[in-house]
KEVO-520124 format. One line per 8 residues: for each residue y, x, z of C-alpha. Coordinates in nm, 2 decimals, always signed. Layout:
# KEVO-520124
Y/X/Z  ...
***
This chain:
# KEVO-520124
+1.03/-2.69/-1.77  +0.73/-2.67/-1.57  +0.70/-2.58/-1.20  +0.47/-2.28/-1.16  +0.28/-2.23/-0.92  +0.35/-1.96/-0.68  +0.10/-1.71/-0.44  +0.11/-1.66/-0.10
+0.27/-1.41/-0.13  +0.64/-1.27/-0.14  +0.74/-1.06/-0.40  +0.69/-0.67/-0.33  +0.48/-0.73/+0.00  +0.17/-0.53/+0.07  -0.19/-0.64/+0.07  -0.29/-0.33/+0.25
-0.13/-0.16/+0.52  -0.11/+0.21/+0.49  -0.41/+0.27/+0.82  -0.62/+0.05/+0.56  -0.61/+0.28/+0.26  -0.70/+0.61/+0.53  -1.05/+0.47/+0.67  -1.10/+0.36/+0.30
-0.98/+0.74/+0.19  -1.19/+0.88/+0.47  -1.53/+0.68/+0.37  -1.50/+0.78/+0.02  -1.49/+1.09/+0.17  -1.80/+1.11/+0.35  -1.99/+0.92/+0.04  -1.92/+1.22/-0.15
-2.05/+1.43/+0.12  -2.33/+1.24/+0.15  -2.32/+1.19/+0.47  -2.25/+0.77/+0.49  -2.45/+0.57/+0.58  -2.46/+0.14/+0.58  -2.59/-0.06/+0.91  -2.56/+0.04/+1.28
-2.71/+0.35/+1.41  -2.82/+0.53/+1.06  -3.06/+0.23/+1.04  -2.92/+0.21/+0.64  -2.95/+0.45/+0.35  -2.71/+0.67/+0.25  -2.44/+0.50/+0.05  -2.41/+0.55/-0.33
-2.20/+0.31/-0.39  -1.85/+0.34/-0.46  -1.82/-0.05/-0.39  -2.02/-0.04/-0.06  -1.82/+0.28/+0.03  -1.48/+0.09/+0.03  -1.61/-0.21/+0.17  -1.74/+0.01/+0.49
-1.42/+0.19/+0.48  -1.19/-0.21/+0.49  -1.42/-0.33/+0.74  -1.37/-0.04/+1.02  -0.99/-0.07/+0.92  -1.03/-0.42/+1.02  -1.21/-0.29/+1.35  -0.91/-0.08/+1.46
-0.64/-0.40/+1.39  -0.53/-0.23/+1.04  -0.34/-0.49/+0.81  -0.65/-0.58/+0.60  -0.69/-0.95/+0.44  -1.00/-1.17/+0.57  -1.29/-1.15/+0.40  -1.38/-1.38/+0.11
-1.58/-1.70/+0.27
***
């Protein structure tokens, strides 16, 4: 038999914590309302996006020490 290869990862654990998934919830949110927006200061559009939208909303639950992966290098 051959030895496979396992992940990091422990059976049953979660990627996300549970504070991830709100900012993520919340920034869906305000793309629907239309009212987020990508850079610093409103410098950015308006977001479209539905990727871009839960990429803002992981990187301010990264901000506020939510259990959030690191980015891809």
């Amino acid at each position: 038999m051959a030895a496979r290869k396992r992940s990091g990862r422990k059976s049953g654990g979660r990627k996300y914590g549970k504070a991830a998934g709100k900012s993520v919830e919340s920034a869906m949110r305000r793309r629907n309302q239309g009212t987020l927006e990508s850079g610093k200061g409103g410098r950015g559009g308006k977001v479209r996006s539905r990727k871009q939208a839960i990429a803002i909303g992981l990187s301010e639950a990264r901000k506020k020490g939510a259990k959030v992966p690191r980015k891809a290098a």
